[in-house]
N, C-alpha and C positions, 0 to 999 in steps of 0.2 A: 382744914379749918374747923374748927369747935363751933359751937350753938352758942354760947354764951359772946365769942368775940362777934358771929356775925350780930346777934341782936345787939349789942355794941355799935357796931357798924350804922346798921340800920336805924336804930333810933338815933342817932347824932345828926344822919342825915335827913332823915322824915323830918327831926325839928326844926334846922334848913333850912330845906326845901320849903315847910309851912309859913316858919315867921320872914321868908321871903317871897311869898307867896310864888312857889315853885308848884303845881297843880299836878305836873307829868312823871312826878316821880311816885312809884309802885308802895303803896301806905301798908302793905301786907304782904307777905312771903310766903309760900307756901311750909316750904322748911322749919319755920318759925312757929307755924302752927300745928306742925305735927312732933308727934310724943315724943320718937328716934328718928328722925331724918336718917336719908344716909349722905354719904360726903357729897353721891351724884348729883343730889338734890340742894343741898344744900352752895356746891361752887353754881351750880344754875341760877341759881338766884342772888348769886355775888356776880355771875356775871350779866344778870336784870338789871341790879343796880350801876354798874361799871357803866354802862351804856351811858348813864347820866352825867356820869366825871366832867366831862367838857364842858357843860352847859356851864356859862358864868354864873350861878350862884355856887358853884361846887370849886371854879377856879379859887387858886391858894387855900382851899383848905383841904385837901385829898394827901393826905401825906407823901411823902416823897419816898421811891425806893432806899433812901438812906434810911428813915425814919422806921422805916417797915421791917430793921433785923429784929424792933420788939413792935408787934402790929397792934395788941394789947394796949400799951403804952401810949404808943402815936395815936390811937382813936382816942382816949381817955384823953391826953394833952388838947385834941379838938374838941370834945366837948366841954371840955371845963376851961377855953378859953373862950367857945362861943355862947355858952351860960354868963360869962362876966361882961365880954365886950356889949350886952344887948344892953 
């Protein structure tokens, strides 16, 4: 996983979880804040975030293993349909 897809990731979700008022889900990463993460550190904190998948504000919008062959894409497709639908 690259730095640039997780803060992808992560900020799609922090806004979410906020304008749903989601409170449990992690606002800061460690990985995110340092210079070069490495990959260890970095799937650690995707798998922080995973933990949260189930919870109903995250149901239908976590892309689907299909969506995932470009992971890139699928997050961008989620955030720029939950920037419109608000």
């Amino acid at each position: 996983m690259r730095v640039s897809l997780l803060r992808l990731i992560h900020t799609s979700l922090v806004r979410r979880a906020t304008n749903l008022n989601y409170y449990g889900f992690p606002d800061k990463l460690r990985s995110l804040e340092s210079s070069n993460p490495s990959v260890e550190e970095m799937d650690r904190d995707y798998a922080e975030m995973k933990q949260h998948f189930r919870h109903p504000v995250f149901q239908n919008f976590i892309p689907s293993y299909d969506e995932m062959k470009n992971p890139e894409l699928a997050w961008m497709k989620r955030r720029a349909n939950w920037t419109y639908q608000r």
